[in-house]
N, C-alpha and C positions, 0 to 999 in steps of 0.2 A: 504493500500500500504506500503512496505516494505520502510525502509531507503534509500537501495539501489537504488529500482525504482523513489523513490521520487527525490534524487541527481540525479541518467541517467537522469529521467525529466529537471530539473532544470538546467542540463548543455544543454539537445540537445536544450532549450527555448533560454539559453544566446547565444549558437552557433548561433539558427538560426535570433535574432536579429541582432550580430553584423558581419554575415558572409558579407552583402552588404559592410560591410567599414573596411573591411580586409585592406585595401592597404591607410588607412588611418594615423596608425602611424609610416609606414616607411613614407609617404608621409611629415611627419610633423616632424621626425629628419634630413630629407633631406633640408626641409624648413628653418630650423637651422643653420645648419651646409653648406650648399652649399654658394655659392660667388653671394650677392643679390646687387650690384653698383646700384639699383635704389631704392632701399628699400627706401630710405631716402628723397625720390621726394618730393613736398608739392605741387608742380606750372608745367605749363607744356604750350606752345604754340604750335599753329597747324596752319602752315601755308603753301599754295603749291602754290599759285601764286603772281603774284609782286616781286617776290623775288628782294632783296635790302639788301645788309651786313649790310650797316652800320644802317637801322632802324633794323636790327634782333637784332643790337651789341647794341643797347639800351636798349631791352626790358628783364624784370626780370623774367626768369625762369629758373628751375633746368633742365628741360628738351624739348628742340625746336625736332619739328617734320617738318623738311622742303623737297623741292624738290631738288633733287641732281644736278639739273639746274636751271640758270636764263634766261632772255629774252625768255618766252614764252616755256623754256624746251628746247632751243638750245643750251645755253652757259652753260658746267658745271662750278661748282664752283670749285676754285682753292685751290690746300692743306692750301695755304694762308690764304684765305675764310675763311674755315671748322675750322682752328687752331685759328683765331679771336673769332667767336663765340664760342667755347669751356671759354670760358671766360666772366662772367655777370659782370653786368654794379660795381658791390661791388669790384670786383676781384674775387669771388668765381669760383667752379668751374662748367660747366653745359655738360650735355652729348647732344649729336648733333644727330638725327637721320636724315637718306635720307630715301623717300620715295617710294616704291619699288613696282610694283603691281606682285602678282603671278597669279594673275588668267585672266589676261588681256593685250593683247599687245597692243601699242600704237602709231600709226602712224606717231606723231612728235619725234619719238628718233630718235638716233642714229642709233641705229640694222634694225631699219626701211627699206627696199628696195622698190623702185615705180613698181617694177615687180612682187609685191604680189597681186597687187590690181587685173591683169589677170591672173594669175598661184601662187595663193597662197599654201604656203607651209601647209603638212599634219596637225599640230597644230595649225593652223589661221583658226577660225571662223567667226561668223557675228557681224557686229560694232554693240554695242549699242545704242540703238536708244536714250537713256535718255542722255551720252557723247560721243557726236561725236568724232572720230579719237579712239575710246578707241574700240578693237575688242578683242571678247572672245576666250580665247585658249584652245587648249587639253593640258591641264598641263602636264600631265602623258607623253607623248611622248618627246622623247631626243633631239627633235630638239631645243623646244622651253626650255629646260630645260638648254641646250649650250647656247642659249640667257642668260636667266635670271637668273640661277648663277655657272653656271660651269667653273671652269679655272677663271685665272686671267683676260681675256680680256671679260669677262663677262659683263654683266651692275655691278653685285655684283661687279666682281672683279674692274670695276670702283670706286667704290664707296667706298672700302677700301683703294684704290690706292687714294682716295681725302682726308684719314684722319677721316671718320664719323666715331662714336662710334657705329652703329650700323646699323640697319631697322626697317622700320616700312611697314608692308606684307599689302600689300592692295589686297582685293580680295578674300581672305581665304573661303570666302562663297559662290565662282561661282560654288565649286560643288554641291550645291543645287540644280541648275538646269541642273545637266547631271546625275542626282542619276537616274531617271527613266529608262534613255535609260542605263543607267551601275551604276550597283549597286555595284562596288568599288570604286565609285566616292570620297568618306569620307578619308575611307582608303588611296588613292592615294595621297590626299590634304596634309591626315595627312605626311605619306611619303616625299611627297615635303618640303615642312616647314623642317622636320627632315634634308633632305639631304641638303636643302639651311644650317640648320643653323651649321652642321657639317662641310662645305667648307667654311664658312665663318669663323668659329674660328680655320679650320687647316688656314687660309689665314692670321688672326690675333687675337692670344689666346685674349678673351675675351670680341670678336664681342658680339651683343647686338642684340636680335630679339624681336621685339614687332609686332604680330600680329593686324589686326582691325575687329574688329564682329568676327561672326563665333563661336560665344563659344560655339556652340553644340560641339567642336572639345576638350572642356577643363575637357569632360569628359572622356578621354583619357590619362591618366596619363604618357605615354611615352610625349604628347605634351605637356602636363604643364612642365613636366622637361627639354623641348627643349627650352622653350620661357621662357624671362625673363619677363613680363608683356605683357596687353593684351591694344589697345585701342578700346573701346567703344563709337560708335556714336546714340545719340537720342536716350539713356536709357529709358529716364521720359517723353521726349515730342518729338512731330515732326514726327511722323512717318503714322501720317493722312494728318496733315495740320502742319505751325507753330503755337509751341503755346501751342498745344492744345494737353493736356494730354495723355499720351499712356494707353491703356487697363490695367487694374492693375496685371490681371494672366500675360500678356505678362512681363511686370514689375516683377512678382514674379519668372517666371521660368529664366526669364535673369539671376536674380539678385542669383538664388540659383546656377548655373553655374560660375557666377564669383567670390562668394564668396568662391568656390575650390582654387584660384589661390589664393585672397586676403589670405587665412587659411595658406600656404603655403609661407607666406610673400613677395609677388608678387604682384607689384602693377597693378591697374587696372585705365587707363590714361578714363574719360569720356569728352567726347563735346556734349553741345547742342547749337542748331541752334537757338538761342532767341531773342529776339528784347526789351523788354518790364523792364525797369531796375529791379522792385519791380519782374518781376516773375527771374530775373537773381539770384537775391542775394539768392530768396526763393531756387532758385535750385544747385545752389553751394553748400547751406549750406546743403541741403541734401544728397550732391553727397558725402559729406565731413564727413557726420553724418554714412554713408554705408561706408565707409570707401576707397573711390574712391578719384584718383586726380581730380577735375573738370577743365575744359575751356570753355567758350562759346566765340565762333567765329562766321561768317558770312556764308551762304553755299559757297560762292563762292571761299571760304579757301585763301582767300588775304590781310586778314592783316588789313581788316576795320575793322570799329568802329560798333559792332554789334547793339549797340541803334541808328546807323545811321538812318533805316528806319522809326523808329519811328518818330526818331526829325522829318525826312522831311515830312511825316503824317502830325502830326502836325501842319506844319509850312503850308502846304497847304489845310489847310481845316482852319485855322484861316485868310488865303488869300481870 
């Protein structure tokens, strides 16, 4: 074989290894050079119920994920509120996310009307049977999309109007289960998230969007550069039982999706569901070793003491 054909060789081999990650070092001077305000996270809390100021204004973290209400999701919180906790117990300073769902309407807000329950609107589907009052929507359709973030009188446009630094997208994964019956269901998702997070930093430069799951969607590189981090629940355990270890491929293909966003210096917020001290500390330290923010919290997302159940185990069966 000639020189030449040897080199044509040799280059169509390197084309065809590195053609798959073509879009990998624009990805990675964008990573650089773009405006990362969470880069620097270490700690994170996740809390949606009981909400309470002044134990949130206690607790040490760079970044609180709470509900945009108290009492049960009726009473929003006031600019007051949202401006308190922007401040840790040191004086530093901590970014505040509300918690937002996109794939799910829910019967205790605001937006809520009691005449949906017989004449619901084109985007209201059927409740959840796992949380009640929480019903699945047609995302895609403009009605529900006027709900949850168009315009200023939006739940969004709430929510910036209260001072938060950001969201946190709960739901990002309901189009899992409309891909069969419409197979732009992905695409559509991906779209939403874009068009939420582009109204919310024309509403205030330098909104914060943090998605939760869903990271089949982080292989889409227009949506890694719309979201500033990703939150992850039940990486490593929980997702059979508490506790108890997740499948390790499940584990492997998670983990090769979010380490897209981590490469891209974007953090990736994890929570598990844990109870048992020795498997907590074993699993922070790995969350921290992948290079993830960990928390572990209660499922109930209220703010207890997640070795609660143990101690009282414990305490009744030494009874």
């Amino acid at each position: 074989m000639s020189a030449a054909a040897l080199l044509a060789a040799a280059l169509a081999m390197i084309f065809s290894i590195t053609w798959p990650y073509r879009d990998r070092p624009a990805a990675y001077v964008a990573g650089l050079t773009m405006h990362r305000p969470l880069a620097a996270a270490r700690s994170w809390h996740y809390q949606l119920d009981r909400i309470d100021v002044d134990k949130l204004a206690a607790i040490k973290a760079d970044v609180m994920v709470i509900d945009f209400a108290k009492k049960d999701g009726k009473v929003p919180l006031s600019a007051e509120d949202v401006q308190r906790l922007k401040t840790q117990p040191d004086g530093s300073r901590r970014f505040v996310m509300a918690y937002l769902s996109v794939g799910e309407g829910e019967s205790f807000r605001s937006y809520w009307r009691p005449e949906w329950k017989s004449l619901p609107p084109d985007w209201l589907g059927e409740e959840n049977c796992a949380w009640p009052k929480a019903h699945r929507v047609r995302y895609w359709l403009e009605g529900w999309k006027g709900i949850n973030f168009r315009g200023q009188d939006s739940y969004l446009g709430r929510i910036i109007s209260a001072g938060f630094d950001g969201v946190y997208l709960d739901r990002v994964d309901i189009y899992e289960t409309f891909e069969k019956e419409r197979p732009a269901a992905r695409e559509e998702m991906i779209e939403h998230v874009l068009q939420l997070a582009d109204t919310g930093r024309r509403l205030k430069p330098g909104f914060l969007i943090i998605p939760q799951n869903g990271e089949d969607l982080l292989s889409d590189a227009r949506y890694r550069t719309a979201i500033d981090g990703l939150g992850k629940e039940s990486l490593l355990y929980g997702l059979s039982e508490t506790g108890v270890r997740n499948g390790e491929d499940g584990i492997t293909w998670s983990t090769s999706l979010l380490d897209l966003l981590i490469g891209e210096g974007k953090p990736v917020f994890a929570v598990e569901y844990l109870t048992k001290a020795d498997q907590i500390a074993a699993t922070t330290a790995e969350l921290r070793a992948r290079g993830m923010v960990p928390t572990v919290q209660t499922r109930a997302l209220d703010g207890g003491d997640p070795l609660r159940l143990q101690q009282e185990l414990v305490t009744e069966l030494r009874v």
